[in-house]
C-alpha positions in Angstrom: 73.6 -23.1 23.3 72.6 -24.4 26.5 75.3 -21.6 28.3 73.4 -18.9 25.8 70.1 -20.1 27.5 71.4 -18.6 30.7 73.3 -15.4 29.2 70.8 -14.2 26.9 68.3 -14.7 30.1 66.0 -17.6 29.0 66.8 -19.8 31.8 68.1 -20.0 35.4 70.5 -22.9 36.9 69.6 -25.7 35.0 65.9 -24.8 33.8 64.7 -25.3 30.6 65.8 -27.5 27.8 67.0 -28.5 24.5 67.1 -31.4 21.8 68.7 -32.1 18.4 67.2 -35.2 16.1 69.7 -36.9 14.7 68.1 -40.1 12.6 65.6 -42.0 14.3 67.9 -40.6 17.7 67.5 -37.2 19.5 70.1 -35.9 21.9 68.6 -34.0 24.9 70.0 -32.5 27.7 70.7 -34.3 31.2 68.3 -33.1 34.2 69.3 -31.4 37.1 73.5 -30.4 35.4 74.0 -26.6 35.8 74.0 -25.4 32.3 77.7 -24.0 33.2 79.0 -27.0 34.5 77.5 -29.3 31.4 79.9 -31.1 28.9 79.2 -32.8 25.7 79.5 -36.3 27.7 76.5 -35.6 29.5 74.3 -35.0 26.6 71.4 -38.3 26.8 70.3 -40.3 23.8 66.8 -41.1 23.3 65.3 -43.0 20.8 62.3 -41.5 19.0 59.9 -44.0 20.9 61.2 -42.9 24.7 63.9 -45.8 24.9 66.9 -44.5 26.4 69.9 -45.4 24.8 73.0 -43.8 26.6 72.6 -41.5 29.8 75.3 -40.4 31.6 72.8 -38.6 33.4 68.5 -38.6 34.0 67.1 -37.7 30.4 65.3 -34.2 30.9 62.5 -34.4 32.8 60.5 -32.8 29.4 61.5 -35.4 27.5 58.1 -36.7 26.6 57.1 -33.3 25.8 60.7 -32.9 23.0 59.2 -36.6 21.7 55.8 -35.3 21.0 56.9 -32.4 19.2 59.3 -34.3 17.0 56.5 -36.7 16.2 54.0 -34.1 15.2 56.2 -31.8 13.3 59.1 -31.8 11.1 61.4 -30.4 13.7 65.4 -30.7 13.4 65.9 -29.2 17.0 63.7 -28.0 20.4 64.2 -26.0 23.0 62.0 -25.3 25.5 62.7 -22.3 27.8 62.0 -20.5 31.0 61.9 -16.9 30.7 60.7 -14.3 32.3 58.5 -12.5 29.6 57.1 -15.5 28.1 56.2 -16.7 31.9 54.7 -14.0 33.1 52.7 -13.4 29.7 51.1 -16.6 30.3 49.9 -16.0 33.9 47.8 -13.8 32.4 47.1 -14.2 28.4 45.7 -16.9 26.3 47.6 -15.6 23.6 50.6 -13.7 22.6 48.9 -11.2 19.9 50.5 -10.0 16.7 52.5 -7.0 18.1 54.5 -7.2 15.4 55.0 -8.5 12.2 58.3 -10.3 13.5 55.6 -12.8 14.8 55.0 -14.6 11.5 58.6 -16.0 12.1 57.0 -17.8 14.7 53.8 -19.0 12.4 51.3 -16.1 13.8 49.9 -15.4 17.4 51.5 -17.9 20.0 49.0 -19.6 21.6 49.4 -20.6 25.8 48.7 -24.3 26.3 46.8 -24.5 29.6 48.4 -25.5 32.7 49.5 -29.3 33.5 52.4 -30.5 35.2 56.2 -30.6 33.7 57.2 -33.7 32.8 53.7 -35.3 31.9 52.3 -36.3 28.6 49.7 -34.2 29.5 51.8 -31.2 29.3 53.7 -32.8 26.0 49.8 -33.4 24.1 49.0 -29.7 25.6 52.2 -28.0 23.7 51.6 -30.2 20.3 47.8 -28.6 20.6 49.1 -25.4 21.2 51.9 -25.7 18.1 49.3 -26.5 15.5 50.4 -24.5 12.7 53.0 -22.9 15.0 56.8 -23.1 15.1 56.5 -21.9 19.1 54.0 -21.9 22.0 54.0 -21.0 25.1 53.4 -23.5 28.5 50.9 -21.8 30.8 52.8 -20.2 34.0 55.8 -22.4 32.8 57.8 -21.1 30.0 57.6 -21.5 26.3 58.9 -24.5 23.4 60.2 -23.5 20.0 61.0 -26.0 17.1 62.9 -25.6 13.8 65.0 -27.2 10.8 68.7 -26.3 13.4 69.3 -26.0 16.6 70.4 -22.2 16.0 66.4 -21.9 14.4 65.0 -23.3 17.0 66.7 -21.4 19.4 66.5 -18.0 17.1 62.7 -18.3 17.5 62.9 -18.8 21.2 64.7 -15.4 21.0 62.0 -13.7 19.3 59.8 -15.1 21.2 60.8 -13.9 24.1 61.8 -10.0 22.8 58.0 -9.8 21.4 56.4 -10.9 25.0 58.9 -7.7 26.4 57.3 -5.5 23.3 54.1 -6.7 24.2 54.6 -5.8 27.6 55.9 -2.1 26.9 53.0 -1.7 24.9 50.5 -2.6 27.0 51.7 -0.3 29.9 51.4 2.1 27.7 47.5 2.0 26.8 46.2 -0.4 24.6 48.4 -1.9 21.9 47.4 -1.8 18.4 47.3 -5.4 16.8 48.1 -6.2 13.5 
């Protein structure tokens, strides 16, 4: 999944991010490893609280932000992305409005947590606001974060996210869309 993140054109290098809970354990991807060059050994294991447990390389630096989400949801998997529909959306939207009816996948309208700075717990209480009732949101001028029951959900939704930001997008340069 993390070499899909840069072929389906949610992520450059190594930006962006994903997790998998297993137990009271969730296995996130090392900071700064080219998706491309990452192997399985360099996958970090955090315990639910932020201990570290094995890291062959730095724990992402959104780590506190995964954390948060697993604590306020029922999430299996996260993955936070960087891409460019999503981003440029949220330099300019509060909201990503129902465009179409694909978006209930994602629990509604997908709301754009204000701007804080990546790796904070601000930016990790800002997403869990922004999630309320949600299975994505999207990070002000940063990218978005998706949850669900699998890694192949969660990463499904950050799909869809992304495809109904570039239908949004067509549609607005067209006139103004039609919400449902």
């Amino acid at each position: 999944y993390s070499v899909r993140l840069l072929d389906d054109g949610l992520a450059v290098g190594s930006a962006g991010n994903m997790s998998v809970r297993a137990g009271d354990e969730v296995l996130i991807t090392p900071s700064g490893i080219a998706y491309r060059e990452m192997g399985t050994a360099d996958i970090c294991a955090v315990a639910l609280d932020g201990t570290v447990l094995s890291a062959p390389a730095e724990p992402s630096s959104e780590t506190p932000m995964h954390l948060a989400v697993y604590a306020a949801t029922q999430a299996g998997a996260v993955v936070h992305t960087h891409s460019p529909e999503v981003i440029a959306l949220s330099a300019v939207s509060d909201e990503l409005p129902a465009i179409h009816y694909a978006i209930t996948g994602l629990g509604g309208p997908v709301r754009v947590a204000g701007y804080t700075r990546f790796g904070s717990d601000g930016l990790a209480s800002a997403a869990v606001a922004a999630l309320e009732g949600r299975r994505a949101a999207i990070l002000q001028n940063h990218g978005a974060i998706c949850y669900g029951a699998t890694l192949a959900e969660a990463y499904d939704r950050a799909l869809l996210l992304e495809w109904l930001a570039h239908v949004h997008r067509l549609a607005c340069a067209r006139g103004t869309p039609r919400i449902l």
